[in-house]
N, C-alpha and C positions, 0 to 999 in steps of 0.2 A: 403531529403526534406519531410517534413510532409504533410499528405493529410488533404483534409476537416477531420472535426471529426463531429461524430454523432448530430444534433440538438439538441436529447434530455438529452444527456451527457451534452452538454454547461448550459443547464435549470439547470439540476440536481447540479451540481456546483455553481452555483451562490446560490444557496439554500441549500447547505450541513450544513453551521455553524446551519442556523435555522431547520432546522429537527434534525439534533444532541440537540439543547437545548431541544425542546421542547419536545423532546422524554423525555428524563433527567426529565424535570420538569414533566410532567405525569404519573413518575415512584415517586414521589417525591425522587430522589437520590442529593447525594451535587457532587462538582466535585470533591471532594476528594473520596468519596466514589467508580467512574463509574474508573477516576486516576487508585486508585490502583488494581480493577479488571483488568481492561486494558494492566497492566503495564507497564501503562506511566505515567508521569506526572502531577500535577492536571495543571501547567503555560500551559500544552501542551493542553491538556482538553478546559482549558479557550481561549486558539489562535487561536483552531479550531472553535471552536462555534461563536467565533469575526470575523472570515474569516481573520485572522490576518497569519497565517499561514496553511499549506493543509498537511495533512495527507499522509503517504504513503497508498498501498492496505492493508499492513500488518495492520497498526495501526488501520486502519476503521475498517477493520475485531475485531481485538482485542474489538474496541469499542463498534460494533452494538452487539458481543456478550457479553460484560456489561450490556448493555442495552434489556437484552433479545431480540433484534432484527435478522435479515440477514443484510447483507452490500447491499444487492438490496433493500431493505428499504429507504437509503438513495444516492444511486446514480444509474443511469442504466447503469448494466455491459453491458459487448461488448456481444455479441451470443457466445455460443460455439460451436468452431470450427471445419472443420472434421479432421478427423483423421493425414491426410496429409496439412500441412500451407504452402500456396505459397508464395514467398515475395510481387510479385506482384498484390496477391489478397487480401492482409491482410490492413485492414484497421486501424489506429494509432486516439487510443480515448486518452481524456483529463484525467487527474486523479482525483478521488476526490479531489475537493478544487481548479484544476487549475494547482497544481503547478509542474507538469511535464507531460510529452505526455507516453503511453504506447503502444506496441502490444501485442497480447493475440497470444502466440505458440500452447500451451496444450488444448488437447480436456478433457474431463474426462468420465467418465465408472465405472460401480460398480465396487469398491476396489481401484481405482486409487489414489494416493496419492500427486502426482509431481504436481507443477505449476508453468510452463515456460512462462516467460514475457523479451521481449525486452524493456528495460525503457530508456527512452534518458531524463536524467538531467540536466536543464537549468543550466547558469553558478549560482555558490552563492545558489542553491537549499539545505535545510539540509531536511536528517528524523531525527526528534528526538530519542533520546537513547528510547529502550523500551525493554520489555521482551516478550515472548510470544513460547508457545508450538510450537516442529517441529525443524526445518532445514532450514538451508541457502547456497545457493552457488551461488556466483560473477563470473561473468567471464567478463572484461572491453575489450570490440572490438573496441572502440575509444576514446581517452582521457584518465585522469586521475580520479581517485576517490577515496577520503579518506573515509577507513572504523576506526573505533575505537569500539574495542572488547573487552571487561571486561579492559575496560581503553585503552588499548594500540592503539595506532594511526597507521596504516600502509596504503601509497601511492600508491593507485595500479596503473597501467599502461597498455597500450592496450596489453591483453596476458596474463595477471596475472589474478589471479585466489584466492576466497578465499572461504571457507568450517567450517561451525563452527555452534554450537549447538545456536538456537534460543531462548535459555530459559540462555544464557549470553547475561549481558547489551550489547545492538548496535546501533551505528549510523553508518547514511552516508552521507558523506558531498560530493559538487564538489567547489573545492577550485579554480577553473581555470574561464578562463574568455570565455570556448567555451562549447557545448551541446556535454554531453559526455554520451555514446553508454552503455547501461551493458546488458550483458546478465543473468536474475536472476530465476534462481529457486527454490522454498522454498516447504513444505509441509502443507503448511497452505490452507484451501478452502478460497482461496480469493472473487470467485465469489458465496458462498452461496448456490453452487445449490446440495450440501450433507447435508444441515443442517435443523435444523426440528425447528418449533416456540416450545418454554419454555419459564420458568420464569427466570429473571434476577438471577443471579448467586447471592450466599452469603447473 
């Protein structure tokens, strides 16, 4: 069962597509241009900024750094937490965009690399395919969930597991009709708190 989430995560959410454009237009970039920094798609680009669809943590990351921004720019992350995550004291915030609930595992510490997320996927939730520097690793603890890897489609199931370089095209769908459990850890700084303001890339 999911707890309240943060008030000011709900704010931040209903406002992500317009902070994502108008960042864009301030920079004058096209969406093709922020698209293939990102890489993602410029449809994907345009869905977010519509509130048409909601980004993973991965893809906002990828974007805010498009956008010479941080991803706490345009949503407030969770705190980070200490060293040891209770389940019972861990509090489950909304995603950018809405479209899934997370918990935040991982503390971080100079040189730290890993970031560990419980992410529970509404039924019919996709992330779009995208590219992006680092690592991924799936572990599904409830439900199913379709990942698709440099093309290939595989069904995971509560147990399975899956491991594969970040910088091959990915999605992930939940093809089912119930909220399904993954346990994900990637190498990307999802929450911004390693990264420094610069200029837009390219």
């Amino acid at each position: 069962m999911l707890k309240n989430m943060n008030e000011h995560t709900i704010e931040d959410v209903a406002d992500l597509g317009s902070k994502l454009r108008r960042r864009r237009k301030e920079l004058g970039l096209t969406l093709e241009a922020v698209a293939k920094e990102a890489g993602v798609t410029t449809g994907f680009i345009s869905q977010v900024e519509r509130k048409i669809t909601s980004p993973s943590l991965a893809s906002l990351t990828a974007m805010a750094d498009a956008l010479g921004a941080h991803i706490a720019d345009f949503f407030d992350p969770p705190p980070k937490p200490e060293e040891t995550s209770r389940a019972k004291m861990r509090e489950i915030y909304a995603s950018p965009g809405g479209g899934f609930d997370f918990e935040r595992l991982s503390t971080s510490f100079d040189g730290s690399t890993l970031n560990g997320l419980l992410v529970h996927h509404p039924p019919g939730f996709v992330i779009a395919e995208m590219v992006h520097e680092g690592e991924e690793f799936y572990y599904v603890i409830k439900g199913a969930l379709t990942m698709t890897v440099d093309g290939v489609r595989t069904v995971l199931g509560a147990g399975d597991s899956i491991h594969f370089d970040s910088m091959r095209p990915h999605s992930v769908q939940n093809e089912t009709g119930e909220t399904v459990t993954v346990l994900v850890v990637n190498t990307m700084d999802l929450f911004g708190e390693d990264r420094e303001e610069g200029p837009p890339h390219g």
